[in-house]
N, C-alpha and C positions, 0 to 999 in steps of 0.2 A: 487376713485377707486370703492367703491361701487358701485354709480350710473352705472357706466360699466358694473359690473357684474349683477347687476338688468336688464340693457337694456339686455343683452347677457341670462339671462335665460332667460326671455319673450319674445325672439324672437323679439324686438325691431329694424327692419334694419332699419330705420332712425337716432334713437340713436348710432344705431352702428358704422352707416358709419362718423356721424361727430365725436364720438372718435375717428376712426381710421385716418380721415384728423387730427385732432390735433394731434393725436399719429406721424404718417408721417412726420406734420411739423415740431415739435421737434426733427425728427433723424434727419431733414436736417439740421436743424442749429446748433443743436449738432455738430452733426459729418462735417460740413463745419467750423464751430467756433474752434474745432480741426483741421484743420489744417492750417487755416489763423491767429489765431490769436498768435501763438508763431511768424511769420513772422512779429510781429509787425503790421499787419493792424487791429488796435483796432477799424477805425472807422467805419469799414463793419456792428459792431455790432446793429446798426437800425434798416438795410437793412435785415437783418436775424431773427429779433424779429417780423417785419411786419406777414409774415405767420405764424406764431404763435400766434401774439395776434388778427388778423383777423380770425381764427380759433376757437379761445378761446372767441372771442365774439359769435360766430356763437350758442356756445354750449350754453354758457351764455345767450342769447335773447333766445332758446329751454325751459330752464329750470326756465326764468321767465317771460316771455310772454307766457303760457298756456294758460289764458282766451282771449287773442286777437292773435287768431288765423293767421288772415291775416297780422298783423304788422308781427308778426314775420317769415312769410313765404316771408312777401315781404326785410324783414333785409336781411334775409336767402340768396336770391336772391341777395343783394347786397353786401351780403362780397363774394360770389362767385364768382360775377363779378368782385371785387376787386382786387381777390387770381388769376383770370385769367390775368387781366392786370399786375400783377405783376409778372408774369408767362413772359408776354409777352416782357413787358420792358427788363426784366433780361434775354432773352433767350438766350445774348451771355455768362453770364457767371452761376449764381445761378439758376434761375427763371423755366431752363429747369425741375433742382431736384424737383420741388416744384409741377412739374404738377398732380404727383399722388393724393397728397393733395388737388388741387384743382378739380380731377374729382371724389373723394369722398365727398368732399364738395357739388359738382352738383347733385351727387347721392343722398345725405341726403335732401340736398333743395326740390328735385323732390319727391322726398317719402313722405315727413313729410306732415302728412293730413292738410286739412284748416277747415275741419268740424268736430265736434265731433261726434265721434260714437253713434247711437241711443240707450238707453239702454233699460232693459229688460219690462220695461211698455211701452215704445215710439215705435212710427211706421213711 
């Protein structure tokens, strides 16, 4: 929670946008897990943890791949692509909920620089 509020005062919109996919992918399985799973279908619960921990790596490669810059832009890129095909596969039934999550995931991918900012002796 911290980390959120540090990316959110600094004006961080690449930190911001992959909280808020994670945050998004969590209502969805939340609140889909509420209401499938008193129906008895316990085994949906994989299929509903996927965008979530595809999300949760997303933040996770952010937060400790800092010095290698491009692994983790090209990670970045592949759990987005991940969250989209799984988007895709599931678009008759779950997959459609999940699209928000995955175009703030594309968002944060797209954002997140590859180069480090020059600082105040560098040119």
């Amino acid at each position: 929670m911290r980390r959120l509020l540090t990316a959110v005062a600094r004006g961080d919109l690449p930190a911001i946008s992959l909280w808020v996919a994670h945050g998004l992918a969590w209502v969805v399985s939340v609140g889909v897990a509420v209401l499938i799973f008193p129906a008895g279908d316990i085994d949906a619960a994989p299929a509903l943890a996927t965008p979530v921990v595809l999300t949760g790596l997303a933040l996770l490669s952010v937060h400790y791949l800092d010095g290698r810059r491009y692994i983790r832009k090209t990670l970045l890129f592949l759990f987005t692509v991940a969250l989209f095909s799984f988007c895709w596969v599931g678009s008759m039934s779950v997959g459609v909920l999940y699209s928000p999550s995955a175009i703030a995931l594309l968002l944060g991918a797209i954002l997140i620089p590859v180069r480090a900012k020059a600082g105040v002796g560098e040119s």
